[in-house]
C-alpha positions in Angstrom: 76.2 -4.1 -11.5 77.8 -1.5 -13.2 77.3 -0.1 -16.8 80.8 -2.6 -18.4 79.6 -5.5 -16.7 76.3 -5.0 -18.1 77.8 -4.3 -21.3 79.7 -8.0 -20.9 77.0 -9.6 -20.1 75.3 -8.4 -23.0 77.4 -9.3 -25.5 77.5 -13.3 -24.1 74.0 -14.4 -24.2 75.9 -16.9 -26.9 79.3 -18.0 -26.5 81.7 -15.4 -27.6 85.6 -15.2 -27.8 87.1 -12.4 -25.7 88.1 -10.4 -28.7 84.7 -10.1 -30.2 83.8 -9.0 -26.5 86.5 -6.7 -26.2 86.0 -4.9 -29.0 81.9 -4.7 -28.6 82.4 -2.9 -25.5 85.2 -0.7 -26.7 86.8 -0.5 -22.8 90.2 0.2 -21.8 92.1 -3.4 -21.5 92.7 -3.3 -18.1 89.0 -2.3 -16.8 87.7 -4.8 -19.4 89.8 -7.7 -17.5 89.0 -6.6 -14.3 85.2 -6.7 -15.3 85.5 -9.9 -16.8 87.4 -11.6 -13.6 84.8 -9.8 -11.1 82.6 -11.2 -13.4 83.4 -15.0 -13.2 84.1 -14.6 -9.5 80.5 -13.5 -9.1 79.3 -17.2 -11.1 78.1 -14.9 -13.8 79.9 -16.2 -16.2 81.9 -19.7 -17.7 85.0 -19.8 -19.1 85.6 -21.9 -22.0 88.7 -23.3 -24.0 88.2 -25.4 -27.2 90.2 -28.9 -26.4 91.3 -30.8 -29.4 91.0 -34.0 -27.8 87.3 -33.6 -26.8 86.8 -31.7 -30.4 84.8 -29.6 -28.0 84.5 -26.5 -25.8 85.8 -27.2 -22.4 84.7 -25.3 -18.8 88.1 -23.8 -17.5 87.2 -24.3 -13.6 88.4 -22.6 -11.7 88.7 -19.7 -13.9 92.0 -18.4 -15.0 93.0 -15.0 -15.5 96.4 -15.3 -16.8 94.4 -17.1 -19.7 91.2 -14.6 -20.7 92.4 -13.6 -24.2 92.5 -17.6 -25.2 89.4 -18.0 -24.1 85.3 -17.7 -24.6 82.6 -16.8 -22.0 78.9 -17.5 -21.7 76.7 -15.9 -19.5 75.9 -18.5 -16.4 71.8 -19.0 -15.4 72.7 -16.5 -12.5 74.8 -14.1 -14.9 71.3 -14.2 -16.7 69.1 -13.9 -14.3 71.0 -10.7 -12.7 71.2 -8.9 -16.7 67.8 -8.8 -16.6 66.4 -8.2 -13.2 64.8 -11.3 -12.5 67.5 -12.7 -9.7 
């Protein structure tokens, strides 16, 4: 894991919209997205997108990376369990 991810991961023990993220980890945007989309790939993470219709957050699945900055992200039970050693 390297030190952004681990930042990332970090910052979405709650769900959190990409900008809050983004600007917690102060990256560059195009290493931040690549993070964030190795990230998801790995299962580490869920995408989310509110849906009016539901009046509630939605899994995006499969992920979408054309989509990240209109989205939120919450660490996954694996995303979890690698942040703190215990996978």
């Amino acid at each position: 894991m390297t030190d952004l991810e681990w930042k990332i991961l970090d910052e979405l023990y709650l769900m959190n919209a990409y900008r809050s993220v983004f600007d917690a980890v102060r990256e560059n945007a195009s290493a931040f997205d690549a993070a964030l989309v190795g990230l998801l790939q790995k299962g580490w993470l869920r995408q989310l997108r509110y849906d009016e219709r539901a009046k509630d957050f939605v899994d995006v699945d499969p992920f979408d990376s054309s989509s990240l900055d209109n989205s939120n992200f919450v660490i996954t039970r694996q995303g979890l369990l690698e942040h703190t050693g215990a996978a």
